[in-house]
N, C-alpha and C positions, 0 to 999 in steps of 0.2 A: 504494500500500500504506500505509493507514494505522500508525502508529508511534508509542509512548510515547516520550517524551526523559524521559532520566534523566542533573542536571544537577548535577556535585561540582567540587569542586578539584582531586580525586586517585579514587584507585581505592574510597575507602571505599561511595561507592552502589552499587558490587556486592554488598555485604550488603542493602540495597533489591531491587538487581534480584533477587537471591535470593527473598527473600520473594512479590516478584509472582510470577517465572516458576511458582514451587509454585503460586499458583492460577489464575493465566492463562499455561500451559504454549504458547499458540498465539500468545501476542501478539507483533507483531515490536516490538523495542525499539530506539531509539539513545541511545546512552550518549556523553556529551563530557562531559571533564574538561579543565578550566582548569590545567594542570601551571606554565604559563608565568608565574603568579602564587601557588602553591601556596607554604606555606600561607594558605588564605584568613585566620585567626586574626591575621595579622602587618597586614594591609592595612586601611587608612582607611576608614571605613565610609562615604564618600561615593565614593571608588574604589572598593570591591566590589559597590555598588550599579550603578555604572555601568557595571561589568566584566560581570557575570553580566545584566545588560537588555539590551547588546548582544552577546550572544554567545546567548544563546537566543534573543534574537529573530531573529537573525540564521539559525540554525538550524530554525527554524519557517518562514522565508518557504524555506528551500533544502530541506527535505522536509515531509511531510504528517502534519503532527504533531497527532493526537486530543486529546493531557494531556501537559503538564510537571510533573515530579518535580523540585524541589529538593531532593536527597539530601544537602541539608551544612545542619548545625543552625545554624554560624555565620552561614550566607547568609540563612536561611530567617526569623531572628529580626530582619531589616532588610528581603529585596529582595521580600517575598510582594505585599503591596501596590502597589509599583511596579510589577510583573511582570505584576498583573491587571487595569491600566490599560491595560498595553500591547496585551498578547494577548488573542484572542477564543476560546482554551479554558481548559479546570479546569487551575489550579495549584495543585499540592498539596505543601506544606511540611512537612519533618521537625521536633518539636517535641521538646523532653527528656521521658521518659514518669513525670513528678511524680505526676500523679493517680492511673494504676493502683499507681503503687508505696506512696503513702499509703493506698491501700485495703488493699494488700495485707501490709502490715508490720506486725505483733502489735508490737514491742517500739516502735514510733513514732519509730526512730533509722533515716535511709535516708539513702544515701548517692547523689549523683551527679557523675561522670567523666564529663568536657566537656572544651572546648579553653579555653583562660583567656581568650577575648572571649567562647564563651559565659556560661560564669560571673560574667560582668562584666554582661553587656546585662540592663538592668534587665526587659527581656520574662522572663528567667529569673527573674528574682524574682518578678515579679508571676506566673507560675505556681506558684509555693512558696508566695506568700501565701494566693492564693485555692485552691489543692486539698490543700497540707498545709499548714496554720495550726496541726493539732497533732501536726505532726512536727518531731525534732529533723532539717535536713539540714546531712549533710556534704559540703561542694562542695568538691572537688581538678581542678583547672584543668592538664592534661599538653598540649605540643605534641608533644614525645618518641613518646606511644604515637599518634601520628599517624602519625609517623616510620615506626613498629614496624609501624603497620599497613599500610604501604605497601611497607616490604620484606619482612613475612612472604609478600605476592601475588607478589614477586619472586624469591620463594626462598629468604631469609638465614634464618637462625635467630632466633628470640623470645630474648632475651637476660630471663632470669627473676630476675634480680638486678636490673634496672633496673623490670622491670613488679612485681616485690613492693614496692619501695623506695615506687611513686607511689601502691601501694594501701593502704602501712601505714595511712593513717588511717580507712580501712575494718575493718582488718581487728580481729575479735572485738568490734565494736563494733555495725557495722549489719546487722541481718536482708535488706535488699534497696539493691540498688543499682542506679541508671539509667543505661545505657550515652548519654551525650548528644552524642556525635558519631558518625556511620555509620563511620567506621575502625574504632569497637572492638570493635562484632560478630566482625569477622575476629578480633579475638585473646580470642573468648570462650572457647575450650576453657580456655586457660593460664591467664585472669582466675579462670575459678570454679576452675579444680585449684587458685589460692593461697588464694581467698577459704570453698575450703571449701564442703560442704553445708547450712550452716545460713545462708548468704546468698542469699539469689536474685538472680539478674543477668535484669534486662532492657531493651530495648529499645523502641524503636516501630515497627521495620520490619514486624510484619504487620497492626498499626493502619493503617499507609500502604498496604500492598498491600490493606486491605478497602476501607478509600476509595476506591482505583483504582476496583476494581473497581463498587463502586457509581454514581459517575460515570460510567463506559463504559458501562454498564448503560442511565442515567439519560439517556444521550447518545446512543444505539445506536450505539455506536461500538466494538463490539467486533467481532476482525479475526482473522484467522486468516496463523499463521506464514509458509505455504505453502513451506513448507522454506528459507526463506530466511536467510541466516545474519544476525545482530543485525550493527548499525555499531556501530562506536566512533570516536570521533576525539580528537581530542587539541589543543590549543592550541601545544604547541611539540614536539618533538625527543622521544620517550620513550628517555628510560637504560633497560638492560638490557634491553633490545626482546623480547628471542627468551624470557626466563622470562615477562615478564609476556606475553605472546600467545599462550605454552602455556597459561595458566589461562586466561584470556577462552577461549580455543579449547575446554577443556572446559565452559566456560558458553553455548555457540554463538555466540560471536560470529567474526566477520569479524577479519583484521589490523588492526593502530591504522591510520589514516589522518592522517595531519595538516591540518586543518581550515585551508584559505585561508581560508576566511569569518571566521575568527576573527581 
């Protein structure tokens, strides 16, 4: 059975697989997250590099993997390259979505929410340079709503005093802002009720589900579900097991597995 991997530190590329399963409702997916070195934003970029080569690769020789998703901005802005030496399919990297949000910003003031090594890695600049050269951006670098967005999948509650406080410098300020880590999808509801109707929040998670798709396409490797439920695995031990496998469970996927290969 051919299988999309979809490849984070934590739960945040469930806003990815989101986006795929809406237009490829049949695909079977596996999803492995790296929890055992979460967050990737804290780790050496010569360790995350090595962390994330062998662990998808490793994943690729033990099922039958069509395309890799790297669903974490932090990884994707270092390991895309090395990833495509290694492997003989499409790897497809989450990028911050700079260019439609310059297109899309009347006031030319845009703001983006990342983890503070994306906002560091000079790859994010040189995307500000070359697609908004005549945008003012605001970059606000949060580990916090990483945090957030790992226990709102858990169950806990959005704490909205912590998520207004890391947006004040968005707020009444920029017309659009770019969510640049897949964790903060999960907390888009509460992001736009602070930021208000006159900000647009977006993403690139259905940018990446149309690339899938066109590679699968491109590849004839498009597969069918055949009722079977999605894997997930995990790198170390998941805290609060039983909330986060109620949600994956409404997502179709399988119980966490704890990945030896990892």
């Amino acid at each position: 059975m051919k299988s999309v991997l979809i490849f984070d530190s934590g739960v945040g590329g469930l806003s990815v697989f989101k986006e795929v399963a809406q237009l490829l409702p049949e695909q079977h997916v596996v999803y492995a997250f790296d929890n055992a070195a979460f967050p990737y934003g804290e780790l050496a970029d010569d360790v995350l590099i090595q962390r994330v080569c062998r662990m998808v690769s490793a994943i690729c020789q033990q099922q039958d993997i069509s395309l890799v998703i790297i669903a974490c901005n932090t990884a994707s802005t270092l390991v895309l390259p090395h990833l495509r030496d290694l492997l003989n399919v499409p790897v497809v990297g989450v990028v911050p979505a700079i260019k439609p949000a310059a297109a899309i910003s009347k006031s030319k003031i845009i703001g983006l929410l990342a983890t503070p090594a994306t906002i560091r890695r000079p790859y994010t600049h040189q995307l500000v340079k070359e697609f908004a050269p005549d945008c003012e951006v605001e970059m606000v670098g949060s580990t916090e709503l990483v945090q957030m967005g790992e226990g709102k999948l858990r169950g806990r509650k959005v704490d909205k005093k912590i998520l207004s406080d890391v947006l004040a410098p968005f707020i009444n300020k920029t017309d659009c802002i770019v969510l640049g880590c897949t964790h903060f999808p999960l907390l888009r509801e509460e992001i736009e009720d602070i930021l208000g109707e006159q900000c647009l929040v977006i993403d690139s998670g259905k940018a990446i589900a149309n690339r899938v798709v066109t590679l699968l396409k491109e590849g004839d490797q498009m597969t069918s579900l055949s009722k079977a439920e999605h894997f997930v695995f995990s790198s170390a031990p998941v805290k609060e097991e039983e909330a986060l496998n109620q949600e994956l469970e409404k997502l179709g996927f399988a119980t966490i597995s704890r990945a030896p290969i990892f």
